[in-house]
C-alpha positions as CSV (number, residue, x, y, z in Angstrom):
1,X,-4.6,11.4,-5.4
2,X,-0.5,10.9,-5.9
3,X,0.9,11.1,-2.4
4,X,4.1,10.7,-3.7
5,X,4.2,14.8,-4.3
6,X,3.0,16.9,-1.7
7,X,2.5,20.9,-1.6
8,X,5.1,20.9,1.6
9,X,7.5,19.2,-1.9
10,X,7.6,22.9,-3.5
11,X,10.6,24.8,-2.9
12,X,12.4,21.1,-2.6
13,X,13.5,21.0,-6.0
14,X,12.4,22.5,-9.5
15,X,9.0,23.4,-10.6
16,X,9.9,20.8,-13.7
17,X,10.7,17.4,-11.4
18,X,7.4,19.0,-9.5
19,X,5.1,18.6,-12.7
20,X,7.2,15.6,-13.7
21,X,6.5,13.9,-10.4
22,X,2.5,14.5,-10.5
23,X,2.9,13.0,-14.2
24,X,3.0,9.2,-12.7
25,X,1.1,7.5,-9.7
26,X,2.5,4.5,-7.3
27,X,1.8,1.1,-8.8
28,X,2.6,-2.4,-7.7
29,X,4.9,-4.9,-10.0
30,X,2.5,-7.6,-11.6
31,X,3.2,-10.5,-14.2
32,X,2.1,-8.3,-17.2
33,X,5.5,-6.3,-16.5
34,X,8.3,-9.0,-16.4
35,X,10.3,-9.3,-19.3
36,X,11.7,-12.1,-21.2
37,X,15.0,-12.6,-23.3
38,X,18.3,-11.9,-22.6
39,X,19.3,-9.0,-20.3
40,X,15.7,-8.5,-19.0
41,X,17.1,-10.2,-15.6
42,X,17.2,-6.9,-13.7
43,X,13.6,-5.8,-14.5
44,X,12.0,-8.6,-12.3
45,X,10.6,-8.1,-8.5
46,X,8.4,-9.6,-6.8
47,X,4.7,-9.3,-7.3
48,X,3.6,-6.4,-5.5
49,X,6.6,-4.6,-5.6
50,X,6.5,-0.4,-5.3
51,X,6.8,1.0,-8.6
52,X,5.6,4.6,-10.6
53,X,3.5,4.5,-13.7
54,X,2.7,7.1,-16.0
55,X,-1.0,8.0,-15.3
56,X,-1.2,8.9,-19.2
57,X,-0.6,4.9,-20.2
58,X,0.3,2.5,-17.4
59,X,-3.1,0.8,-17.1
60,X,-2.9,0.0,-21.4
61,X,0.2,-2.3,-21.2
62,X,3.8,-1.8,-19.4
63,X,4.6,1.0,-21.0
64,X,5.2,4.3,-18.7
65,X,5.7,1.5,-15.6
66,X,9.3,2.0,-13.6
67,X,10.1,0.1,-10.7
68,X,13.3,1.4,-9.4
69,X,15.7,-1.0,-6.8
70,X,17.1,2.2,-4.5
71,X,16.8,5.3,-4.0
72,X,19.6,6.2,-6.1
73,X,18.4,4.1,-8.8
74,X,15.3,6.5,-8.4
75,X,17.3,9.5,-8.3
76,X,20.0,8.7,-11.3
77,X,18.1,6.1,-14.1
78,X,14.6,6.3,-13.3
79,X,13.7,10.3,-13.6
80,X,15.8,10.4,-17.0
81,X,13.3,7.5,-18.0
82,X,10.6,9.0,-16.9
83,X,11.3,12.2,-18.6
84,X,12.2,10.6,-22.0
85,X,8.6,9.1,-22.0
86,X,6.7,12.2,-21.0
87,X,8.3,13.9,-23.1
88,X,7.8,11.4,-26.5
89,X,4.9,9.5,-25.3
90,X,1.7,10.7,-27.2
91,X,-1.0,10.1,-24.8
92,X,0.6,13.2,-22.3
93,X,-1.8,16.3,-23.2
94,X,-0.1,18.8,-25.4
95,X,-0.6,21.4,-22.8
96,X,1.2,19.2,-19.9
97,X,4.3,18.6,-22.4
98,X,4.2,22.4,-23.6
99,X,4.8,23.3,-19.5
100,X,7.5,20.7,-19.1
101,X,9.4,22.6,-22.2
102,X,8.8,25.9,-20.2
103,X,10.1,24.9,-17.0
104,X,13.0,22.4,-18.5
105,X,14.1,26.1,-18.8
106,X,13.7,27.7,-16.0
107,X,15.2,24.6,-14.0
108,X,18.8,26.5,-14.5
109,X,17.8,29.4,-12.2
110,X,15.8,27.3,-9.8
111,X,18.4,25.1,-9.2
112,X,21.0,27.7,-8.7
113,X,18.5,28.5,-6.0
114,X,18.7,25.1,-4.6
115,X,21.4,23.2,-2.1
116,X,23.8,20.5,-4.6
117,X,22.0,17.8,-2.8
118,X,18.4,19.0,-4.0
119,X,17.6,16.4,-6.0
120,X,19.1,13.5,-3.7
121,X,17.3,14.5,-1.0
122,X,13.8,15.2,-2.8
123,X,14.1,11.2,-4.4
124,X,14.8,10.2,-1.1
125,X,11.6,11.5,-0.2
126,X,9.8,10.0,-3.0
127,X,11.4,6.8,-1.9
128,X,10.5,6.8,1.5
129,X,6.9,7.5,0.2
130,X,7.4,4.6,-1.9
131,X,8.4,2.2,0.1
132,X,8.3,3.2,3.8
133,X,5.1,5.0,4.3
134,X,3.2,3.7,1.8
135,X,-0.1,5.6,3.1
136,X,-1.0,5.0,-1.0
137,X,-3.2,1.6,-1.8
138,X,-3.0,0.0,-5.3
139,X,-6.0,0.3,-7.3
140,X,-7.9,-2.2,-8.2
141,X,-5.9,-3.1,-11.4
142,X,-3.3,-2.5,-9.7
143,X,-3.4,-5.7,-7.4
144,X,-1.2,-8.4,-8.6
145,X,-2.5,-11.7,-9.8
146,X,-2.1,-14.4,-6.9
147,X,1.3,-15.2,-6.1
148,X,3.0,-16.6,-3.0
149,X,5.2,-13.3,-2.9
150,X,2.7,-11.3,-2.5
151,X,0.4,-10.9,1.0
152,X,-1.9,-7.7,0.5
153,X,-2.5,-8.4,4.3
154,X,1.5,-8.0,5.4
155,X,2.4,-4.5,5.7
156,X,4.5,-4.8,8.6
157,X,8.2,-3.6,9.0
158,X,10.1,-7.3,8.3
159,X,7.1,-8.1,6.5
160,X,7.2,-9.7,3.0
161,X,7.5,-5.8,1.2
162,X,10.8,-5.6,3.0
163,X,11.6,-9.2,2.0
164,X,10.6,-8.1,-1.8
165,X,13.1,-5.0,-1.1
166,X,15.7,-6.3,-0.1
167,X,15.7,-9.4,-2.6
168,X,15.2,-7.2,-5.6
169,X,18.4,-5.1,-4.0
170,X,20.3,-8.4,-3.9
171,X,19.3,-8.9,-7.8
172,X,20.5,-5.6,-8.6
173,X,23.8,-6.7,-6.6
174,X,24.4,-9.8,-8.1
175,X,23.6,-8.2,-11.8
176,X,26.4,-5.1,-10.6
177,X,28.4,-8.3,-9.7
178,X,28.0,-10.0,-13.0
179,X,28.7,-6.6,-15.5
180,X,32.2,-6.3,-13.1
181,X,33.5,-9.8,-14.0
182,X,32.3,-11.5,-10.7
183,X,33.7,-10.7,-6.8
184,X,36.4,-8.8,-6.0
């Protein structure tokens, strides 16, 4: 069940972010998804970090697995990503990318329809789902190997998820920090 979108979610933003939301489930960040070489720095979290994964792929490899830093992050890089690989990833059923296509279209008129801060707000949701409720478990290859980040057991507000948030924030800092030529 994706708790991530919820029928109280329609009427929030487009029918196409709707379908494109119920395409990927909440995952946590494991080994199998950090990334080596140069310029892979911003991809790592800590194990157990809240992610989305496509529920087409994710369990095959890290393919279809996003695990956006902020809400805006979420809002701005994250749903373009996630839209490029529904749309050319070959496991998504014909019929699923067939509806995307249809309501890519209709999106104009829906979002004339909609306040400017539609899609803001609606990510902020997501996020909050995400990262603050998170009434959604992992399943069971979903649970990260054993690492000292990561306590399964600590879900409490200070815990170690808002120590993995807020680290992975300071990363994203730093790495804004380090394209911009260092402090100002």
């Amino acid at each position: 069940k994706n708790l991530l979108v919820r029928p109280s979610d329609r009427g929030l933003c487009t029918d196409y972010v709707l379908l494109m939301m119920q395409q990927v489930r909440p995952c946590r960040f494991r080994k199998s998804d950090r990334r080596a070489g140069p310029g892979s720095r911003g991809r790592d979290r800590v194990m157990g970090f809240p992610g989305l994964a496509s529920i087409h792929d994710a369990n095959k490899n890290s393919l279809g697995r996003y695990f956006p830093v902020t809400a805006k992050n979420l809002t701005d890089n994250t749903s373009n990503s996630l839209q490029a690989h529904i749309a050319a990833c070959s496991k998504v059923p014909e019929p699923i990318q067939a509806s995307l296509a249809y309501l890519n279209h209709r999106a104009s008129l829906q979002k004339a329809e909609l306040s400017g801060s539609w899609k803001k707000a609606f990510f902020q949701k997501v996020w909050d789902r995400l990262h603050t409720e998170r009434d959604w478990t992992p399943l069971e290859d979903e649970i990260p190997e054993a690492d000292e980040d990561y306590d399964s057991g600590n879900d409490e507000e200070g815990g170690k998820y808002a120590q993995a948030d807020n680290e992975a924030a300071e990363d994203d800092d730093e790495d804004a920090k380090d394209e911009e030529g260092g402090e100002k």
